[in-house]
Structure formats: C-alpha cells, structure tokens
N, C-alpha and C positions, 0 to 999 in steps of 0.2 A: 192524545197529545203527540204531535209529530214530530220526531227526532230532523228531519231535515229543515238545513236553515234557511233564511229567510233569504229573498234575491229579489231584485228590479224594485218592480213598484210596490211589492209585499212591505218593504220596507219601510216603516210610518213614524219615523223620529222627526224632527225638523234638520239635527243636524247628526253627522260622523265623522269618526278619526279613519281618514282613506289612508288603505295603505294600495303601493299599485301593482302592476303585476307581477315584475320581476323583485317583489320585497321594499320598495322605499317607501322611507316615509312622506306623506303628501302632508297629512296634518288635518287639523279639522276644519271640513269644508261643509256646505250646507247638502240637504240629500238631493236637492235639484241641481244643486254641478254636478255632483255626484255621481245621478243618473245620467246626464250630461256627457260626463268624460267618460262612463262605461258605453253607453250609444256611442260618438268617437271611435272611440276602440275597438267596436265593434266584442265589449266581452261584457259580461253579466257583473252586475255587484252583487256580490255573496256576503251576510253576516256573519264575520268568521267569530265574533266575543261578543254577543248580545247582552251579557250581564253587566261589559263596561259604560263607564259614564263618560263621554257619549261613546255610542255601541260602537266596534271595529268592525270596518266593511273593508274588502280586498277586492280587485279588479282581477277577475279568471274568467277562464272557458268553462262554466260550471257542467255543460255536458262532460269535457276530458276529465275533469277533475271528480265529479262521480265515478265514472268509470277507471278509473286507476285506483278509484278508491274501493271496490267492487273486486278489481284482479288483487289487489293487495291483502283484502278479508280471503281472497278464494285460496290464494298463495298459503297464508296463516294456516288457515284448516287444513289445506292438503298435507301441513306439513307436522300438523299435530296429532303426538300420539296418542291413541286411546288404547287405554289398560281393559283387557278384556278378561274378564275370568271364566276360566277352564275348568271343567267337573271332571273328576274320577271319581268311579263307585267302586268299589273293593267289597268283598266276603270276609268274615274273621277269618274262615278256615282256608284260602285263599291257595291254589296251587302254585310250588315253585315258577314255574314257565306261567302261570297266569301274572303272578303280582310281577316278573322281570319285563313282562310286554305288558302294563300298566304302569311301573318305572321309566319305562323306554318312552311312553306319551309325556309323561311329566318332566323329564328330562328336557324334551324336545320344545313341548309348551314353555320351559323357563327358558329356553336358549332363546328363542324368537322373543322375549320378554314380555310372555303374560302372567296372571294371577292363576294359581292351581287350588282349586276348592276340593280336599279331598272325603270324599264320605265315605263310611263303615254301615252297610246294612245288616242289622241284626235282624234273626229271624226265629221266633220260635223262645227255644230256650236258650239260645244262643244272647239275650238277653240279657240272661242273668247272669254274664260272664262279659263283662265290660272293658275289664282288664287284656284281653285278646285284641280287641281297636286298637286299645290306646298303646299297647305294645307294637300291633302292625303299623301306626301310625310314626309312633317314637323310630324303627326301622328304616322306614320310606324318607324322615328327613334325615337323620343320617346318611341315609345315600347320596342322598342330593344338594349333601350341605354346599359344595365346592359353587354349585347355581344358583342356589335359594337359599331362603331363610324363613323359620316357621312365624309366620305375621298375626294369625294367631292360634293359640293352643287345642289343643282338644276336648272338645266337650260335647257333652252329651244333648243330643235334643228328639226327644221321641223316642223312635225305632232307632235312629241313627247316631252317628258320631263322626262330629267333623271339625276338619282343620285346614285353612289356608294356607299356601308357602309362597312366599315373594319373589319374585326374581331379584338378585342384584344386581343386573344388565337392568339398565330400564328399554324401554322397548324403543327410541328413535335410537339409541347405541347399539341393540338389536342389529335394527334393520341396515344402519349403516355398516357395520361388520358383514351383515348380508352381503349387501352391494358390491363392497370391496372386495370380498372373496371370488364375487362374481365376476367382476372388472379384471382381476389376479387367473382365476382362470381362464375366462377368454384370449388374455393376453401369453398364458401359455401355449396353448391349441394355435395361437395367428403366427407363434416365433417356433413351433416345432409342426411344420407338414408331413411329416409322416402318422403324428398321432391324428391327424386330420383325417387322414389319409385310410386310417385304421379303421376309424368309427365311420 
C-alpha cells in the first residue's frame, strides 16, 4: 500500500472540496474543473484528506512540496539523538590505576550522554565470591553519581555481573554543551592573538 497521495488524473471521485494554493477556500467543485484550474495554474492537484467526504484536494507544486518534505524528514533525523550504550569489562580483583582509567571512560561516556553497560568478569573461583562485583560495582556509581544514575541494579547473569548507569545529561544537551564550549573557545583564541600566536 503506498503512502503517497493521490494527484492529477489518479484522482477518481466525481467531485472535491479544492482548497487553492496559497490556502483558500474554493469549495466543492467537480474533479474536472478541478483538473482544469490545476492545468491553468500550471500545479498538480494533490489529495491532501482522502478519508473526507468529499475528499480535500489542494493546488501545489507536488515536485517542491515532496522535496521539502524530504529536507524536513533529513533535518529531523540529523537532529535526533540516539542513546548508544557503552560496555566496561572490569575484574573483581581489579588494579587501583586499572579501575581510575576505566572510571575515566565512564566518566567521559556519561558527559557526551550515553548509556554505560558495566560488566564484572568472574573467573575461576572468583565465582564463588559475588559479593567483590557487587561491591566494585556499588564503588563505580558512587563515583559517578554527580553524571549518572544506576538505571539498573546489579545482577548476576552467568560468568558475569552487570549494571547500567544513565546519564542525567541527555545526549542532544550533551552535545549542545559541546558546541558551545567550543564556540566559547574559539572566540577566546580570535579576541587574544598572542595565544594564537603561541600554538
């Protein structure tokens, strides 16, 4: 079934309610003036309400008005964020400078405002001691409360044990904090020439 609506001679009612190009109302005319005053005008009749009785036709440039309609879907998505989630694998027994430069990734994934999936790989006997995750885990969001939030808890699945943490930045406030900071520095470097001047 094709989402696109019906135009010109596709259109097989006897009569319509025309509206014209610039939005007025014409009223209902039969589909051979119709056709008629869209020929004239040199623009397309589009069914813009098919369901009504009798159906709404409009006088356009259905080429322009696809195509705007095209930049305006492209516009939308470019400007829609997608939440992307982020893996950490962590060790129970985990070295200090290991787990702070694994803090420092999650950190940085909530800043930008994504999702942080974090796993505990047990291994061995390390198994039998569950309590060491869930403590490294309980750790990890308290550090990072002040960016995230645990979205969900820790639990066990297999070998491993894992936990979400949210951002509370969503991610187009991210990115717009991005831009601006970036906008903020440029405009330092343009209004001080010597630091130009340095780098």
């Amino acid at each position: 079934m094709s989402t696109e609506p019906r135009i010109n001679d596709r259109i097989r009612v006897p009569e319509v309610r025309l509206v014209g190009p610039n939005g007025e109302q014409v009223g209902i005319v039969s589909i051979h003036d119709a056709l008629k005053l869209a020929q004239e005008s040199d623009l397309d009749l589009v069914e813009v309400a098919a369901t009504a009785r009798p159906p709404v036709c409009k006088l356009m440039d259905y080429g322009k008005f696809k195509y705007e309609s095209a930049m305006k879907a492209r516009e939308a998505r470019r400007n829609q964020a997608h939440t992307i989630i982020k893996e950490i694998k962590l060790r129970p027994k985990i070295d200090p400078h290991d787990y702070e430069t694994k803090k420092g990734h999650v950190v940085r994934f909530l800043k930008a405002g994504d999702k942080v999936k974090v796993t505990i790989m047990f291994r061995g006997r390390e198994q039998s001691r569950p309590e060491l995750g869930f403590r490294l885990l309980q750790r990890l969001a308290e550090d990072v409360t002040e960016l995230g939030f645990v979205e969900s808890q820790p639990k066990q699945d297999g070998r491993n044990m894992i936990m979400v943490i949210g951002p509370h930045k969503k991610k187009a406030e991210a990115k717009a904090e991005k831009a601006a900071a970036r906008a903020g520095r440029d405009d330092d470097l343009a209004s001080d020439p010597v630091a130009v001047e340095q780098e």
